[in-house]
N, C-alpha and C positions, 0 to 999 in steps of 0.2 A: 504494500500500500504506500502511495507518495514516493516511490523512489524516484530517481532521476532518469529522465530521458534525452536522450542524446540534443537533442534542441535548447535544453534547460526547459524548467519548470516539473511539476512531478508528474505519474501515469495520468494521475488522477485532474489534473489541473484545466483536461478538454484543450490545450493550446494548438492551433494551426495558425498558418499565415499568409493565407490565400484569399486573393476578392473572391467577393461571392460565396466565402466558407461562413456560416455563422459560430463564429470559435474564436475564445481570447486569444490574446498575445501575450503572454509574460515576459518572452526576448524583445520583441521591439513594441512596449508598450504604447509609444507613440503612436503606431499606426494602428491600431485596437480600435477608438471610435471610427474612422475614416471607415477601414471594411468592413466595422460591423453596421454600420449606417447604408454602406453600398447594399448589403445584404437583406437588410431590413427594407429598402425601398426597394428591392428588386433589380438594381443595378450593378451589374458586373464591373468592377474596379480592372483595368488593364493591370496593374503592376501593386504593391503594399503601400506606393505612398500616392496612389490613385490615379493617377494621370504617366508618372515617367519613374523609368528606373532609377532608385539610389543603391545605397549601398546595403542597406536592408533586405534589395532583391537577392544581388550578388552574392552576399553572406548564407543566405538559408536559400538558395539554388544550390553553392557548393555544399550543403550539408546534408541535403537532400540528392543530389546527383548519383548517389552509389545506388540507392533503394529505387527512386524511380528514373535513370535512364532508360528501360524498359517500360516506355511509354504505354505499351500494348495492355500490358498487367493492372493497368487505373480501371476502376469498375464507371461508369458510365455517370452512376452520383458524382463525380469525380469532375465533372468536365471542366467548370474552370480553374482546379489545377490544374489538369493532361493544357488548358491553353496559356495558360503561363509559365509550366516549365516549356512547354515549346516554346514560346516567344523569349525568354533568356535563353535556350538551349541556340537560337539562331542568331545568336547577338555576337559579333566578332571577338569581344574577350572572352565571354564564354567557352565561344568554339573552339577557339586556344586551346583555355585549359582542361578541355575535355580532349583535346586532342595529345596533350605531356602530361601536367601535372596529376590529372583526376585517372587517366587510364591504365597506372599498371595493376597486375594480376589480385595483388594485396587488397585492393576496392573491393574485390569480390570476397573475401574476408569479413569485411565491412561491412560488407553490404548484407551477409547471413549475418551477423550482428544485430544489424537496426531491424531485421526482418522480425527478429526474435524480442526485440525490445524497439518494439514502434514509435515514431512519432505519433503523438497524442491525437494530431486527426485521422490518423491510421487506424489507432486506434478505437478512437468512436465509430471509424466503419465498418472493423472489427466485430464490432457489439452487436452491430444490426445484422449481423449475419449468421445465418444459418447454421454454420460450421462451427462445431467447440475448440477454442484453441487445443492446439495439444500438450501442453502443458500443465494443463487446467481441467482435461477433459474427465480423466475420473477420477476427480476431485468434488466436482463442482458435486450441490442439493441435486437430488432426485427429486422430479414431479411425480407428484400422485397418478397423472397417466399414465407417466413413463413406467413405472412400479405396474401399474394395471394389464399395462399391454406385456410386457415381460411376463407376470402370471398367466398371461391365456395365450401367450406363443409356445411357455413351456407345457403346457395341459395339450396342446393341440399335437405336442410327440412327432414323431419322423413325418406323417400326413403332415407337416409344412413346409417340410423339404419339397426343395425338386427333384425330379428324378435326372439321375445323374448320366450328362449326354456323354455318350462314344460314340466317338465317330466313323465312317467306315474309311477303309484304308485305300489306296492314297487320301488322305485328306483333303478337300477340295471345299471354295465358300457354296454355302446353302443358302437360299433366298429366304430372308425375313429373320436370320441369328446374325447374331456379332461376330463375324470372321475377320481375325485378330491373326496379321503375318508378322512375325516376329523376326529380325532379324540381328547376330551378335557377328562384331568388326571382323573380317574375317585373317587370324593369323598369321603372319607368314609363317612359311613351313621351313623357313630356314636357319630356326633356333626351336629351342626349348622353355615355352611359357614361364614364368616366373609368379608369383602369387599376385602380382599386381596386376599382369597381363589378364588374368584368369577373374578376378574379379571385376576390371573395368570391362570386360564383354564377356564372357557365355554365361558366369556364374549369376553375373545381375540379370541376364536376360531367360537364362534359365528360370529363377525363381520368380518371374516374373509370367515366363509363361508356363508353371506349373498351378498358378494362382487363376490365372485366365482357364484354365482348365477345370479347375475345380468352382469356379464361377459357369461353367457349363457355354463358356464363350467359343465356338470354333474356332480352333487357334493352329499354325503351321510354324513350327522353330526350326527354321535351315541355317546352316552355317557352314565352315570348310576352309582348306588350305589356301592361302593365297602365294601361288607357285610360280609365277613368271619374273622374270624381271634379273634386273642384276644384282641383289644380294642371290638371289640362286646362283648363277652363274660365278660368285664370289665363292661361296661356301664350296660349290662344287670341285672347285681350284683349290681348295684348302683339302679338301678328304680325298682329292685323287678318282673324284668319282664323276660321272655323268652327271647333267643336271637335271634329267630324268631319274637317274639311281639315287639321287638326292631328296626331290620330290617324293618318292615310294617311303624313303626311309624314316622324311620325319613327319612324312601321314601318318603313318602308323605310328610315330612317338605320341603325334599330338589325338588322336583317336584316343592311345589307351591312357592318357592324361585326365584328359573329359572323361572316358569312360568308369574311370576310378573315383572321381568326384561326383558321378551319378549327375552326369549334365544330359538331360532328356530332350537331345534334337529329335526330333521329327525325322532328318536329315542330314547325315556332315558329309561332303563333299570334298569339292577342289575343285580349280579352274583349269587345269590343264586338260580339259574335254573336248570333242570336236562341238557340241551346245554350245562353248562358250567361245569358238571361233567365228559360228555360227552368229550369235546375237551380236557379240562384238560386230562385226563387219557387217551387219543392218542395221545398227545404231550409226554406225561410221556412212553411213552410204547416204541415207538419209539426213544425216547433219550434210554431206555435201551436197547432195541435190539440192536441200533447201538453203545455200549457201551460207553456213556458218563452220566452216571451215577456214582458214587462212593460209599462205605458205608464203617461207620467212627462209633467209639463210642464216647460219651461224657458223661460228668458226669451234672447231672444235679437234681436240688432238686426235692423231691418228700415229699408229705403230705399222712403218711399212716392214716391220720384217713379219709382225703378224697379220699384216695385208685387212687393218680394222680399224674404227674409228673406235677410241676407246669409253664404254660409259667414266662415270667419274670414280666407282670404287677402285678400277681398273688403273691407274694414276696414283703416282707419288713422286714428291719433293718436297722441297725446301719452301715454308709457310712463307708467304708475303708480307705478312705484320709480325709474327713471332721469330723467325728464320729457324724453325725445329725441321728437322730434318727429314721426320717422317709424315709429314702432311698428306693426307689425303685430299683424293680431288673435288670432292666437295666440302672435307670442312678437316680442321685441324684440331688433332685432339690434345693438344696442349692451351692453346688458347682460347679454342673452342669456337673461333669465328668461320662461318662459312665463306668458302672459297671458289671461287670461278676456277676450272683444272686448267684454263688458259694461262694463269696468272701464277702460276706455281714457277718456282723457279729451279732451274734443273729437273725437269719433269723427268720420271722414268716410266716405261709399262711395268707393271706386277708381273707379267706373263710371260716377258722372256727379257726384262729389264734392258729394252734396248731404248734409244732414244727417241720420242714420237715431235712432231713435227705439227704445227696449227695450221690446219687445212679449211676451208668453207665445204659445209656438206648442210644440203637442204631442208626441211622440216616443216610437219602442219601443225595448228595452233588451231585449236578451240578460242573462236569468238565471242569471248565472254562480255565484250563489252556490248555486240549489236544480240545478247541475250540478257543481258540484263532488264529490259523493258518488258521480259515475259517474269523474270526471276521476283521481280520485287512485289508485282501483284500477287504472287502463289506465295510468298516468304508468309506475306499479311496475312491471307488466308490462312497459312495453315500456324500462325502463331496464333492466329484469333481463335481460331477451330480445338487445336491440338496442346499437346505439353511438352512443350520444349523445356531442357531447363536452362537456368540462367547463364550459367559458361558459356553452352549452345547459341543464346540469342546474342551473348556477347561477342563472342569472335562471329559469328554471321554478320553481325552489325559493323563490326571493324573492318572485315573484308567488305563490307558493301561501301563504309565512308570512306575509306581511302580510296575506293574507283576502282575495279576489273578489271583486266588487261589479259589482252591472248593469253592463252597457256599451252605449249608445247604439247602434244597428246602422242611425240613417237621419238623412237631411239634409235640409235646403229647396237640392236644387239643382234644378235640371232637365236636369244629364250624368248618367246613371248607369243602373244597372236600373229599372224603377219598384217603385214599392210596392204587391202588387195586395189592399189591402185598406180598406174603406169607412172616409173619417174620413185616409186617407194616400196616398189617390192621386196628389197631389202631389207628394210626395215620392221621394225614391229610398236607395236599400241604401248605405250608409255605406262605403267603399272599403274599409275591411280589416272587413268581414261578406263583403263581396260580392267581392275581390279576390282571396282564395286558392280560391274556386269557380271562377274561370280555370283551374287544372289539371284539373278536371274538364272543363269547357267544352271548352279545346282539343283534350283529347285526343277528347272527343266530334264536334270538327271533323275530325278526324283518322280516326275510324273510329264508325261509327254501333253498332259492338257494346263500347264504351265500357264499360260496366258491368263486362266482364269483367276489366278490372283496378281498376277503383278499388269496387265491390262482391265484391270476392271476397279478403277477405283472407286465406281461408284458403290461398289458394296464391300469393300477390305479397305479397315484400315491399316497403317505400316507404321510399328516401330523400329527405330533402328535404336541398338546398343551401342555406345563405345566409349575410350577415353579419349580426352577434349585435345588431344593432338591429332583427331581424325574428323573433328566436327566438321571443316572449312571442306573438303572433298565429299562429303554426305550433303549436307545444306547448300551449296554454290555450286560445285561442279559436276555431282552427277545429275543433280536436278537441272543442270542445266543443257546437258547430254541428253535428258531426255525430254526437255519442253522443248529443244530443238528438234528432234527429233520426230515431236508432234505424233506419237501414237497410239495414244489414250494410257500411255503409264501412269500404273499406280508410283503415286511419289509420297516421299516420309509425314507422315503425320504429326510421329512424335516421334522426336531427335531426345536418346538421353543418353548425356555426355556424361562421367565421370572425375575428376580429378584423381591426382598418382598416389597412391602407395607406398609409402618408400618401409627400409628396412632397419629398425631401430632407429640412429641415427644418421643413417648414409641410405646408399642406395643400392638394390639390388645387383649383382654381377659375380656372371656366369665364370668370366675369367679367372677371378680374385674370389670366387668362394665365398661370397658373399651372397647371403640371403635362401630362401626356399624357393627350389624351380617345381615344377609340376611332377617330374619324375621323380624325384625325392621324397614331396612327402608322404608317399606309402611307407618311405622306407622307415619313419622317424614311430611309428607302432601308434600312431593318434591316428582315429579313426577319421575317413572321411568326412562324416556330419561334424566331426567339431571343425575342421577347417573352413566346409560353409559357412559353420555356425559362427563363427568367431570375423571371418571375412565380413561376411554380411552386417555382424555387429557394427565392424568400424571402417563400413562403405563410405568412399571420400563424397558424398554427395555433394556440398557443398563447401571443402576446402582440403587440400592434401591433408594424408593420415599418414597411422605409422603402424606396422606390424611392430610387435614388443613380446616377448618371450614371458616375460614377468605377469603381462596384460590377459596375456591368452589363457594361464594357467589360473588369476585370481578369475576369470570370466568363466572357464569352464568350471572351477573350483565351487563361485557362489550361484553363479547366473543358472548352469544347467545343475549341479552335484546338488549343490544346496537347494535353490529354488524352485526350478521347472521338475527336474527329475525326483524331486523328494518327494512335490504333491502327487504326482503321479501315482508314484510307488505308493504313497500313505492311502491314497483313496483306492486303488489296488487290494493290497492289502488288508482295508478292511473290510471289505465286504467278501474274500476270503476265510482271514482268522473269524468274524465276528458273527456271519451269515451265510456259514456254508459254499461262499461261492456265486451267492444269488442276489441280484441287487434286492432291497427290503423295501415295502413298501415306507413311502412317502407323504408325512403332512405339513405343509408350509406354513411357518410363519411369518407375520412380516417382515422379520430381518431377513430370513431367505427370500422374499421377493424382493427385499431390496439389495439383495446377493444377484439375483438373476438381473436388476434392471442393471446393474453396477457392470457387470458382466457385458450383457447387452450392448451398452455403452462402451464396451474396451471394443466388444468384438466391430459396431460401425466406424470407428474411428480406425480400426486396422482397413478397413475395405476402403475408404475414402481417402487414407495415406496408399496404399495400394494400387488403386485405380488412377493417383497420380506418380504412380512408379517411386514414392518414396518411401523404396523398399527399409532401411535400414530404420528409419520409424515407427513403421508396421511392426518391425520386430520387439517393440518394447511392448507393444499391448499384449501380445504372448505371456511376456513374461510379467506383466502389470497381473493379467490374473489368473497365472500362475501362485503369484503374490498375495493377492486376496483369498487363493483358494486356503495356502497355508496359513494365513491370519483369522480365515471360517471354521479352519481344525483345531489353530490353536484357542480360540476361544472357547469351540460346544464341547471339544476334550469328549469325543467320543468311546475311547480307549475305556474312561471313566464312567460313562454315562450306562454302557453296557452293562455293568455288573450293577446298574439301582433299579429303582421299580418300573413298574409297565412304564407309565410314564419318561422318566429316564431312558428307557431300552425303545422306545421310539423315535425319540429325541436324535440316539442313536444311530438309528437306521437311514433318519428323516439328512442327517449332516453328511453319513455315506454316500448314500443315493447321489445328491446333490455334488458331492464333491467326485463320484465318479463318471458325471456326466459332463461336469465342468474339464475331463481329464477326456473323456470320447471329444469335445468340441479342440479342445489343444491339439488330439491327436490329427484334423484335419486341419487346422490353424496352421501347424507347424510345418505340413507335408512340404512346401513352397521352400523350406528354409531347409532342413535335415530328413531326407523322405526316409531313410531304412530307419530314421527314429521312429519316423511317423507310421512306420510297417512294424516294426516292433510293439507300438500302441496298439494298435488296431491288433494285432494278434493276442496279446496280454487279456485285452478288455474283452475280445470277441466281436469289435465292433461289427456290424452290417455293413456289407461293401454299400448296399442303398444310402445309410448315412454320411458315404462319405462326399458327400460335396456343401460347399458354403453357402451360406444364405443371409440372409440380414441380422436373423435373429435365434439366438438361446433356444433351442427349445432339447426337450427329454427323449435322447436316443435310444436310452439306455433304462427301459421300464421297469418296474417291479416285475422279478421272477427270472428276466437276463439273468444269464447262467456266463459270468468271466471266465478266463483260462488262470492260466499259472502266471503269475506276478513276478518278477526279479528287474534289479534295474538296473536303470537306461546306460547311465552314466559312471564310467568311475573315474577317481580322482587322481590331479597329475601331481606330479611331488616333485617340490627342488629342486634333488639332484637330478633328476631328467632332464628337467626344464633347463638346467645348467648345464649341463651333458650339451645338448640339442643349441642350445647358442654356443657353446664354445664349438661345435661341428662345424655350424651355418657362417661364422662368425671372420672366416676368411683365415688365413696364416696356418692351416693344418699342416700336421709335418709331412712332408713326401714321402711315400710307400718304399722301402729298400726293393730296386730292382732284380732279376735273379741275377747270381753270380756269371753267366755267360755274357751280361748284356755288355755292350762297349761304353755305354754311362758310366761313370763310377758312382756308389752310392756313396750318399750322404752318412756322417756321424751319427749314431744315435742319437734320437732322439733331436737332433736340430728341424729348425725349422725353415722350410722351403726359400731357399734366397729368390732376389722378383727376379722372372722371366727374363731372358738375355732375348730383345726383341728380335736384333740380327740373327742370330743362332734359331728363334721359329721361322722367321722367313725365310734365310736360306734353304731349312729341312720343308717349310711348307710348299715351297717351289722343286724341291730336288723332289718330294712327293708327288707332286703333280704330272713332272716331267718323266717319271721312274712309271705311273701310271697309262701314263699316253702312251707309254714305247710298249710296255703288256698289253695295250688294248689293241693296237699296231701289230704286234706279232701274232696273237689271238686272228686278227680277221684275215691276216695273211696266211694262217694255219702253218706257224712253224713248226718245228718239233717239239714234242711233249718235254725233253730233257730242258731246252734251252726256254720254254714256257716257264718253267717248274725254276728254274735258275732264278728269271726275274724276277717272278710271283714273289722267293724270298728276300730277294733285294728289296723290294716293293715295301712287303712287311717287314722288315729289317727298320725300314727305314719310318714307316708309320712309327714303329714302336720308338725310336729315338724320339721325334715328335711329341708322343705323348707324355716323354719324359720329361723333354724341353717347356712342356705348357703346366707343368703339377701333375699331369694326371697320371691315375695308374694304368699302369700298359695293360691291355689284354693280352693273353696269349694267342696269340693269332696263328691259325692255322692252315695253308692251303687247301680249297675244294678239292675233294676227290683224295682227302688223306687225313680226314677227321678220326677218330679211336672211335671205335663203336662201342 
């Protein structure tokens, strides 16, 4: 009560400072009669001091500027503020400062700040709304109806469910249901996810679309490798392998990644399909017929001994601004500045280090600027329509103010789609032209009547999933690939972008052993659901987070051991030991209905954060009444009440019941978040597969006479030294493996710990690998002799395994095809 709000004056105080608002001023009391008089006569004040800007506008525009630059989000009561912060927001000093000092990433910091603790006229529009804050929400008094209605939704029993839709397979929209395309960023396949990667797309979009399912919404979740381009061609160079042998290998890494975290695509795929050469090159044909193509020369290095124009990973020298030696051609990782590969100095090829030369080699270009007159009217649409969030609208808004300009859509590689037009045959589709046509592709692999979701937007709406370094190519550039394109494409409805994840204090990497990658942590004995569970917990929605080792364990320790899992097990349990087994008949009193409406109230507030995909807030009503469920046992003290009289021993029955129904509605609650939890419930309790889907309201799945299973539980507890074990693993500086005695490395002292990387000494073995592989693949097609095959093949693996010594890792033992031990 009366605390302070960011404007000055207290919650409580009603201040705004807008004509036309009828609201005090406590910061610029001077202008308080002036607008409250304009408001009172019905007159609209242009500016606080009625007529012309001072510095009263200036001051609370900048203070205002974080929470509503996002013009779109003023509710309509609103309008003469949405027409006064436009009219400062177009005012020359303004647009300055919104263009340096108000825009970097930290506002958006800020800006969930003031969301959370409103300005005061926010706040009074707050009030008139329909929606309980969430803060406040099961807190706030119970009405007598709300109590009313929660008693006759719970008497009404499963008969108020719906019946739970499946769909038939392939999945395709059906006329007159919610058909919900779901789609998460699609990975490259030329690494190994890291927990950040895995939460800023499949896992959010997962849990997202297993909610949409159990909301009975026809829903389609495709996803899949994203395999063209030149980190493939990179990576390929590095393991000695094809960029097709590359592509097979870390599908299936990333496959049984997802498949271990129980990420329920629909669909996972990969772009390297003829569908996806197929769409690509009819999206391409049609942006040229309908002239929004460009072609542009540029200068670009070329390696005549490798007879190629080189991409930029393909490139190194000496940085422009730092002079580090090993700059690459797009950016330098000492200084971190992006670099033109033109501008390197002493440039070398990676691939046969010989000296490349800056040639002019031609190029087309996506006319983003004569599409922007289609882009801006669909942007307004679908941010008026749909739920973007605010990152999303932020960098869409940035790329739209600074102006559009061509964008290059092809390469000189030879991975990728080709270019099918005369003069670029050569060439191929530029990885983010040709990289978010994979959700069409897949799903075309998925079901040949494809079109009827991604052309039909009249009845599918589209989310796309990702982290906010992918938002600008989802909202600008494919959308613009396809309103050019002009052929009824379903386009994004709702964009939900992510913020990073980092690890402890740093940041995830692969190189330096830092942090958990996908394939790890099965290894680490924590089960699947609690890495959902604990991701989900601290989803960056709204500002970079941090995985914590310390965090995870007080979170599965109290959140799920303690809290979620205790009630379970307790309302389990009793109607076991107490009752045979058999839920016990039920008589409510008014605390228990105002258990159900309290309930009630957790459960609409979870659907409503939900339905605007703010997953990581839904998850607190879970555990809010889980929360209450244990504050219901620990008061009736059932345990106790059993052994008194009739009375007592109903009493009994009456807190059971209720508390093992409140444990069947978790078990469907949770499915979204930790599903083999939520299978483990459902087996425990004996729930009805009928029951299992969501609906608005509380009601009794679980009647007098249900006959439970066997109880034991959910969760067990992490301890210390694990947890300490498990960061000192993840934690980077592990000691190197002693290699065997044949190997030509010499091992390390006991016990010491891995000196860094001798960078020269992987490149040199990374290239004498690649080279040692081309001359086996060589001799292979040439079919030379088995002996002098068999010769290289060990050279080859000889030579991987130094490699692997040079990077930390520990060598496999590697053994040539056709001579494995049986």
């Amino acid at each position: 009560m009366g605390e302070s709000c960011p404007l000055g004056g207290g919650r409580d105080s009603g201040a705004a400072l807008f004509p036309g608002e009828l609201c005090s001023s406590p910061v610029f009391p001077e202008a308080e009669p002036r607008a409250r008089a304009g408001a009172v006569s019905g007159l609209d004040a242009a500016f606080l001091g009625q007529d012309t800007k001072s510095v009263a506008d200036v001051v609370v525009w900048g203070a205002l500027f974080p929470v509503l630059q996002d013009e779109a989000s003023l509710s309509n009561e609103l309008q003469a503020l949405r027409t006064w912060f436009q009219s400062m927001t177009l005012s020359e000093a303004c647009r300055k400062a919104a263009d340096s000092v108000l825009m970097p990433e930290r506002l958006l910091e800020f800006k969930s700040y003031l969301q959370k603790q409103p300005p005061p006229c926010l706040a009074m529009e707050r009030a008139t709304s329909n929606e309980p804050e969430e803060e406040e929400a099961s807190e706030r008094a119970l009405t007598e109806e709300e109590i009313t209605a929660a008693a006759d939704a719970w008497a009404r029993g499963a008969a108020a469910l719906p019946k739970p839709w499946h769909p038939q397979k392939p999945v395709l929209p059906v006329e007159g249901m919610r058909n919900v395309l779901i789609t998460s960023a699609l990975p490259y396949v030329n690494n190994v996810p890291h927990l950040g990667n895995i939460i800023g797309c499949v896992l959010s979009a997962d849990t997202f679309a297993r909610y949409c399912r159990l909301r009975n919404w026809n829903t389609l979740y495709v996803c899949g490798t994203d395999e063209y381009g030149t980190a493939t061609e990179t990576k390929a160079v590095e393991e000695g392998l094809t960029p097709r042998e590359i592509c097979d290998k870390y599908n299936a890494i990333h496959a049984d990644i997802y498949r271990w975290f129980h990420i329920s695509f629909d669909y996972f795929g990969r772009t390297t399909t003829p569908h996806q050469t197929a769409i690509a090159q009819d999206i391409f044909q049609r942006l040229l017929a309908r002239g929004f193509l460009l072609q542009d020369t540029v200068e670009q290095l070329q390696c005549e001994g490798c007879q190629r124009f080189l991409a930029d990973r393909f490139v190194e020298g000496i940085c422009p601004f730092c002079s580090y030696e090993e700059a690459r051609g797009d950016q330098c990782d000492k200084c971190g500045k992006l670099i033109n590969a033109v501008e390197l100095k002493k440039p070398q090829c990676k691939l046969c280090r010989g000296v490349p030369v800056v040639k002019p080699t031609q190029h087309l270009f996506l006319d983003l600027p004569k599409l922007e007159e289609q882009l801006e009217p669909w942007l307004e649409r679908s941010w008026t329509t749909g739920d973007w969030t605010a990152n999303a609208r932020y960098i869409t808004r940035s790329w739209i103010r600074d102006g559009l300009k061509p964008r290059c859509i092809t390469r000189d590689l030879k991975w990728g789609t080709p270019v099918p037009l005369d003069g670029f045959r050569d060439k191929v589709f530029y990885v983010w032209f040709d990289a978010p046509i994979g959700y069409l592709s897949i799903t075309a692999n998925y079901t040949d009547q494809w079109e009827r979701w991604w052309k039909n937007p009249q009845q599918v709406e589209l989310y796309n999933f990702m982290a906010k370094d992918n938002v600008p190519f989802h909202s600008v550039i494919f959308p613009c690939s396809l309103l050019g394109a002009d052929d009824n494409y379903t386009l994004v409805n709702h964009l939900i972008a992510t913020e990073y994840l980092n690890y402890e204090d740093g940041k995830f990497s692969k190189s330096r052993g830092v942090g958990v990658f996908g394939d790890m942590a099965k290894d680490t004995g924590i089960p699947a659901d609690i890495w959902r569970f604990y991701l989900l917990y601290l989803r960056p929605e709204g500002q970079d987070s941090a995985f914590s080792w310390s965090d995870l364990m007080l979170k599965n320790n109290s959140e799920l051991l303690n809290n979620l899992g205790n009630f379970i097990n307790r309302a389990g349990m009793f109607v076991c030991k107490f009752f045979g087994g058999i839920v016990p008949d039920m008589v409510l009193t008014a605390d228990d209905k105002r258990l159900l409406a309290r309930v009630t109230l957790e459960l609409r507030q979870y659907h409503q954060l939900l339905e605007k995909v703010r997953i990581r807030d839904a998850l607190r009503c879970i555990l809010s009444i889980s929360r209450h469920g244990n504050q219901y046992i620990q008061v009736n003290e059932p345990w106790k009440r059993i052994k008194g009289n009739e009375e007592d021993r109903q009493r009994a029955g009456t807190v059971t019941g209720v508390a093992v129904n409140m444990a069947s509605l978790l078990a469907v609650m949770v499915q979204p978040y930790m599903p083999s939890v939520s299978v483990a419930i459902q087996g425990q309790l004996c729930i009805p597969p009928e029951c299992f889907v969501l609906s608005p309201v509380f009601t009794c799945t679980l009647p007098p006479g249900h006959r439970v299973g066997v109880v034991s539980p959910l969760f067990q507890k992490l301890e210390n030294d694990q947890i300490e074990a498990l960061r000192k693993r993840f934690g980077g500086g592990q000691a190197k493996p002693t290699p065997p005695a044949s190997d030509p490395v010499p091992a390390p002292a006991s016990g010491s710990v891995v000196a860094p990387a001798d960078p020269q000494l992987i490149q040199e073995l990374t290239e004498q690998v690649a080279k040692q592989g081309n001359h086996v693949r060589q001799l292979k097609a040439n079919k030379a002799e088995k002996a002098q095959v068999d010769s290289e093949v060990a050279k080859l693996l000889e030579l991987k395994k130094q490699l692997a010594l040079a990077e930390g890792k520990s060598p496999e033992i590697l053994v040539p095809k056709g001579k494995r031990k049986k």
